[in-house]
C-alpha positions in Angstrom: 89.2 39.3 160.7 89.9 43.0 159.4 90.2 42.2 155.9 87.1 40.4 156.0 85.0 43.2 157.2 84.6 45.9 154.6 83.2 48.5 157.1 87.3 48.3 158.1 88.6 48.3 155.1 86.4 51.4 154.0 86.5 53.0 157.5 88.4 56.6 155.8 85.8 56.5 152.6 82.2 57.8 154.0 81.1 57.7 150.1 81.8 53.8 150.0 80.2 53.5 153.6 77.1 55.3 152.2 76.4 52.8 149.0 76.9 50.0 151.1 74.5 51.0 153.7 72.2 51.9 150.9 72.7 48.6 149.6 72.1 46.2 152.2 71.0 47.8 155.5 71.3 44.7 157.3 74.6 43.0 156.3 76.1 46.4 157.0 74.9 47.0 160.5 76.4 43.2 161.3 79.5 44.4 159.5 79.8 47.9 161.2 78.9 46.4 164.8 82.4 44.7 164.8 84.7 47.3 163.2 82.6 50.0 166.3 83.6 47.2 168.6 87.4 47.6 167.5 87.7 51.0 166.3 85.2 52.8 169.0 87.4 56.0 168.5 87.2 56.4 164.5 85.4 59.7 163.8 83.7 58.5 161.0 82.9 55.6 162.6 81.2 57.6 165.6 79.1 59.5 163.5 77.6 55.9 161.3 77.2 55.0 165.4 74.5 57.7 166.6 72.8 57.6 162.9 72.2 53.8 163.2 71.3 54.0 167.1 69.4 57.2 167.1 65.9 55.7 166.1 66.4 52.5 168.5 64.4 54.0 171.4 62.4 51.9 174.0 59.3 51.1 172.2 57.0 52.1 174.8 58.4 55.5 175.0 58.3 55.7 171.2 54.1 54.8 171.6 53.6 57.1 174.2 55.3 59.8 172.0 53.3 59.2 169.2 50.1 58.7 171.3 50.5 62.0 173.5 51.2 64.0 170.0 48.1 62.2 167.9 45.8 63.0 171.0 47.3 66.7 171.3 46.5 66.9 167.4 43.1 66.0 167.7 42.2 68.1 170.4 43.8 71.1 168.2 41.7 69.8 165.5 38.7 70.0 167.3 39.3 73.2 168.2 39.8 74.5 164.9 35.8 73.0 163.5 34.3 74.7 166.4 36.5 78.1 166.5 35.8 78.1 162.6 32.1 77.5 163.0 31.8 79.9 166.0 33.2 82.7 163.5 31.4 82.2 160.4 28.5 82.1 162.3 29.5 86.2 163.1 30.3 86.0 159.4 26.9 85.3 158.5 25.3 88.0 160.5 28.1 90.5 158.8 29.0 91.8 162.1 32.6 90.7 161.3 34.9 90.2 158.3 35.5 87.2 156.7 39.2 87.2 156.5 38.2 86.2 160.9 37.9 83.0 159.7 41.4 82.5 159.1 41.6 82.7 162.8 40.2 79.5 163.5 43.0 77.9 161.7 46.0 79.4 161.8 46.9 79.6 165.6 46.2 76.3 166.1 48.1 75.1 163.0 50.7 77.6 165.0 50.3 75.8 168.5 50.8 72.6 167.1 54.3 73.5 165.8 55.0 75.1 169.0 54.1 71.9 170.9 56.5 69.8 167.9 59.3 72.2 168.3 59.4 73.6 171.7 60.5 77.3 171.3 62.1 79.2 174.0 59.4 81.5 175.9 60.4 84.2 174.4 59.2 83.1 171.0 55.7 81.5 172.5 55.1 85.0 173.9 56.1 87.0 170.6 53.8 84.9 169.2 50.8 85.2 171.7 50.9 88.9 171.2 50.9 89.0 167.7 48.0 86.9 167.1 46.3 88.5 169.7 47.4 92.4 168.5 46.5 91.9 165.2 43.2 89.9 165.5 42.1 92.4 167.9 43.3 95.3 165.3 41.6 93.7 162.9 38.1 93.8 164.5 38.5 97.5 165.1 39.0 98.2 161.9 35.6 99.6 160.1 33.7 97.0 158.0 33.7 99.0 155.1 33.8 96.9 151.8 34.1 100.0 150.1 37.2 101.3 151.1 39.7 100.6 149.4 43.0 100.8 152.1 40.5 98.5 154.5 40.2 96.0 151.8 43.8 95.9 151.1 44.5 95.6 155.0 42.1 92.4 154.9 43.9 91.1 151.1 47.5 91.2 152.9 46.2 89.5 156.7 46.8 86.0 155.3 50.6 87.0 154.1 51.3 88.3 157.3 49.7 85.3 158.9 51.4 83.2 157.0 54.6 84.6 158.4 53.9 84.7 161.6 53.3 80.1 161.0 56.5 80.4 160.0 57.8 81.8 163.5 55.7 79.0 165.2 57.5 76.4 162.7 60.9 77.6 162.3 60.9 78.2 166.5 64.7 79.2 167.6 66.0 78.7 164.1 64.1 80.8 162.9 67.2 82.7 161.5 68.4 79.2 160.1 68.2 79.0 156.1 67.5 75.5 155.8 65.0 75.8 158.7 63.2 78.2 156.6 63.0 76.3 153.7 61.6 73.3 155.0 59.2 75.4 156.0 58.5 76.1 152.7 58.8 72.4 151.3 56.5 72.0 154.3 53.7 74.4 152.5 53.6 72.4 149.2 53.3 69.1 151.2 50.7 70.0 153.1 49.1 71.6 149.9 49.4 68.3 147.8 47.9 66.4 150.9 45.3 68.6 151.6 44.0 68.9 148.5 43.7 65.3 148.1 41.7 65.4 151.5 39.3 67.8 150.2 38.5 66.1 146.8 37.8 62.7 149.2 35.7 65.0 151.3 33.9 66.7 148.8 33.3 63.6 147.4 31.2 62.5 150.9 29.5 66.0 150.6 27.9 65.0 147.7 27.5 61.5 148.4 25.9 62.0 152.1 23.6 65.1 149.9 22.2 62.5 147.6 21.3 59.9 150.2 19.5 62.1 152.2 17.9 63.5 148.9 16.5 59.8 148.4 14.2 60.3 151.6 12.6 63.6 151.0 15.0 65.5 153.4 17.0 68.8 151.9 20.0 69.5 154.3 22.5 71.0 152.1 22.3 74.6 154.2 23.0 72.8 157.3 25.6 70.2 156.5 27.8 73.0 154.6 27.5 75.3 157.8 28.3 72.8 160.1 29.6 69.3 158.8 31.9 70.6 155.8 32.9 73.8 157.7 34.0 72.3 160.8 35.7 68.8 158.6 37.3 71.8 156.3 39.0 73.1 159.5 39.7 70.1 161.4 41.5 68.9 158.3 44.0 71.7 158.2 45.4 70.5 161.5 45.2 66.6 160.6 46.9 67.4 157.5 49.2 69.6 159.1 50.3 66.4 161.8 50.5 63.7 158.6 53.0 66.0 156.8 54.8 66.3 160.3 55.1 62.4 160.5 56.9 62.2 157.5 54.2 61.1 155.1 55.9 59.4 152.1 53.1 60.5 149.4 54.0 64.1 149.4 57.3 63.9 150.1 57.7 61.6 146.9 55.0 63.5 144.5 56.4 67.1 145.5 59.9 67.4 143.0 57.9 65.3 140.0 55.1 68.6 139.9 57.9 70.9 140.2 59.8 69.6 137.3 56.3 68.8 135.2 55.3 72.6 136.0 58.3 74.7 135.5 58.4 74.2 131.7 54.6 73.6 131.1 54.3 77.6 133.1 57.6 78.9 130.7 55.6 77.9 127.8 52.2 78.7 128.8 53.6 82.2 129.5 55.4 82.8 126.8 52.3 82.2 124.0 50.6 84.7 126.9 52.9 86.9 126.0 53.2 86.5 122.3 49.0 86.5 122.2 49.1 89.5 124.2 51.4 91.6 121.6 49.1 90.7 118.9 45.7 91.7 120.0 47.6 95.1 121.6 46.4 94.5 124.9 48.0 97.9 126.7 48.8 97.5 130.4 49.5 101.3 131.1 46.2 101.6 129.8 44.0 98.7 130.8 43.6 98.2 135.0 42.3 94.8 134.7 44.7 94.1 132.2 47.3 95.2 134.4 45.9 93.0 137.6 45.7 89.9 135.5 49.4 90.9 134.8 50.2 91.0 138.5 48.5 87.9 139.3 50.7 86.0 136.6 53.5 87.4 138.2 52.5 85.8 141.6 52.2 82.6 140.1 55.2 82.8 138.1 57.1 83.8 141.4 55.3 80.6 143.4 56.1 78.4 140.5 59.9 79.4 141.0 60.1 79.3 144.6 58.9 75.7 144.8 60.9 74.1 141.5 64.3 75.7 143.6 63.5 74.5 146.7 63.0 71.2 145.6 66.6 70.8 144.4 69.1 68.7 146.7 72.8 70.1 147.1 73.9 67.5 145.5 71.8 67.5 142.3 73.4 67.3 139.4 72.4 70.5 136.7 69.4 69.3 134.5 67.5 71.0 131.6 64.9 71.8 134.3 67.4 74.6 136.2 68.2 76.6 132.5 64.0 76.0 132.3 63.9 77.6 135.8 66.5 80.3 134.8 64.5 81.2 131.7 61.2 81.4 133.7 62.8 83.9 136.4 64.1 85.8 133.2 60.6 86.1 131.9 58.9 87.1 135.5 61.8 89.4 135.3 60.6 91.0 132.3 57.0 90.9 133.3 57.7 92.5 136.4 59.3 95.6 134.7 56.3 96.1 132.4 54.6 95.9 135.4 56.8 98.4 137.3 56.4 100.8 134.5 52.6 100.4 134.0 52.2 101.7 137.8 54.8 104.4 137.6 52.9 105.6 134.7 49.4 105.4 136.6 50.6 106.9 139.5 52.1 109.9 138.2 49.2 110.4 135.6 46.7 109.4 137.5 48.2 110.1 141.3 48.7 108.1 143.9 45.6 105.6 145.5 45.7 103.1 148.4 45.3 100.3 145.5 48.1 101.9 143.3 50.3 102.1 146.1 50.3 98.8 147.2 50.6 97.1 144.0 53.5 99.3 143.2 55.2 98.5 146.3 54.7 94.5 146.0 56.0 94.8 142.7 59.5 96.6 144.0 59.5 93.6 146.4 59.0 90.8 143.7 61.5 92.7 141.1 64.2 92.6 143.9 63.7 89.0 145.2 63.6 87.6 141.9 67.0 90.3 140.6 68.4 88.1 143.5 67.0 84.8 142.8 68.1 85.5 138.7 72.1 86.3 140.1 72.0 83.6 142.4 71.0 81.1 139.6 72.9 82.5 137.2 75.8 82.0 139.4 74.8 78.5 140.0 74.7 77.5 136.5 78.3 79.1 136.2 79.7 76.9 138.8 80.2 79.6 140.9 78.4 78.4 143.8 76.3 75.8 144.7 72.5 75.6 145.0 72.1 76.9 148.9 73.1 80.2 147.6 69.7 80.0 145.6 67.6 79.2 148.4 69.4 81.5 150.7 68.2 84.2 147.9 64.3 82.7 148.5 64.4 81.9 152.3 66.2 85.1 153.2 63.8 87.2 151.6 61.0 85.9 153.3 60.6 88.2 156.2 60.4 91.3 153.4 57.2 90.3 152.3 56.3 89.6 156.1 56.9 93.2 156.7 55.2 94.8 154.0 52.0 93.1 154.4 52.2 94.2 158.3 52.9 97.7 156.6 50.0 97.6 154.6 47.4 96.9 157.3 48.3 99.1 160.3 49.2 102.0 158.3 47.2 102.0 155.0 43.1 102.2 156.6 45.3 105.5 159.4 47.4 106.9 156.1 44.1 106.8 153.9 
């Protein structure tokens, strides 16, 4: 009977095992429930054991699972329309910023993950506090559009937000590099998703508008205050649980836009760049010049991030990673004009709350991508593999955690 079963026969060669399973599911689970039954204490064997019996739970505890965490999800969601509307209504009457609104969202995008993940306490109370410490920070802070450290403080909130998700979603791992870039894999997901959302729901805005228009009745003020504020909310959260449960669209559509946009953004930048030398457009002259320069860099830097962390250990090299090399190469280069445009305003012009900050987030990006450019470079060398890339991104992530905390309790005291 053991040379008929080619589980048996292939019981030392986990790369055969693999293909077949691939193959046919079914014929190999028949196959492999015989060689367990005779070779119970094979390694190999054990581990193709727990993987093929690990989603067979009792059904009704399965239901109940996935009942108890869609309810949980909807209360969250509900929670986030009317926290959201509660706020902008307090936006409206300018008694507090609008960055507040972010507040309606983000903890209970946060408490959702904490409910999925189950942290120890000591990271549910880290948590707590910071949410609570820097939302009450931020209402003491003067509402003064005019100023520029407060602005800066209110510009860097959703970075340092951001961050702080990332605690709620990473939970005990949080020191884990692969845990970190899921987390990041998890923020183009729920992009892709929720932008698909909003384009179906912005479609129903205007379709719900026009019907009403029909019979005389004009309630575009209140179904954007209310209806479209409170859905745009509520979404976040749904979206937030579909991309939790695995949801094949994004998962699938995620590494095509990373490989379509890599080299579209290399070329795209470098006519920018070539356009840009022959009108003479200065940087070290120009400030809004020298923004628009920074915001490239940002994209450039996003467009990076998400093209690596799409790639599997066991990808083979393709075009798109000397694409990706060349594009770090370039944001490289932009980042040292950069770099020396500030330098050069600062010590001609001295040193402002604006100036300052730029100057240190470009120090930040120069260094992350040095890092990102060495570990790739390696890569491409066959001197390590592609973890050592992501380690260079996921690692590096805290930095920009810290800076933006940085920027907005000490920048409005400091100036």
């Amino acid at each position: 009977m053991e040379s008929n079963n080619l589980v048996i026969e292939n019981i030392t060669k986990p790369d055969v095992l693999e293909k077949m399973y691939r193959k046919d599911p079914k014929a190999f689970t028949k196959s492999f429930n015989q060689a367990w039954e005779q070779n119970s204490d094979s390694p190999i064997l054990s581990v193709w054991y727990e993987r093929l019996n690990f989603n067979e739970m009792d059904s009704k505890k399965r239901s109940a699972s996935l009942q108890s965490g869609f309810i949980f999800m909807g209360i969250l969601a509900i929670m986030a329309g009317v926290c959201t509307r509660i706020i902008f209504h307090f936006v409206e009457q300018e008694s507090i910023a609008p960055i507040n609104l972010a507040f309606g969202i983000i903890p209970f995008i946060a408490a959702y993950f904490v409910y999925k993940h189950k942290p120890k306490r000591s990271i549910i109370y880290s948590l707590v506090a910071m949410f609570l410490v820097s939302g009450i920070y931020l209402n003491m802070l003067p509402l003064n559009f005019n100023d520029d450290s407060i602005i800066l403080a209110y510009l860097h909130f959703p970075i340092f937000l951001w961050v702080l998700l990332g605690l709620a979603y990473t939970g005990n791992d949080y020191l884990n590099s692969s845990i970190r870039l899921a987390y990041i894999k998890f923020n183009l997901e729920f992009g892709i998703l929720y932008a698909s959302m909003a384009v179906s729901g912005m479609f129903l805005a205007l379709l719900t508008l026009q019907l009403f228009s029909f019979i005389g009745l004009d309630i575009e003020n209140f179904y954007f205050s209310n209806i479209v504020l409170f859905g745009a909310a509520a979404l976040a959260v749904v979206g937030v649980h579909l991309v939790s449960m695995n949801l094949k669209l994004a998962k699938n559509i995620t590494p095509f836009i990373a490989k379509i946009f890599s080299p579209l953004v290399f070329i795209t930048l470098i006519v920018y760049l070539v356009t840009v030398l022959s009108v003479g457009k200065n940087p070290f002259l120009d400030r809004d010049f020298l923004i628009a320069f920074n915001g490239i860099l940002l994209g450039v830097l996003a467009v990076t991030i998400f093209s690596i962390t799409e790639k599997d250990s066991d990808d083979k090299k393709t075009i798109f990673d000397y694409v990706n090399f060349a594009l770090i190469v370039v944001a490289l280069i932009i980042d040292s004009v950069a770099l020396s445009a500030i330098m050069f305003r600062v010590t001609s012009y001295g040193i402002t709350p604006n100036r300052l900050a730029v100057l240190g987030v470009n120090i930040l990006i120069f260094a992350n991508l040095l890092w990102i450019m060495i570990s790739y470079l390696h890569y491409l060398q066959n001197k390590s593999g592609p973890e050592a890339i992501q380690d260079a991104i996921t690692k590096y992530l805290p930095v920009y955690g810290l800076w933006a905390a940085f920027v907005i309790f000490t920048f409005p005291i400091i100036f």
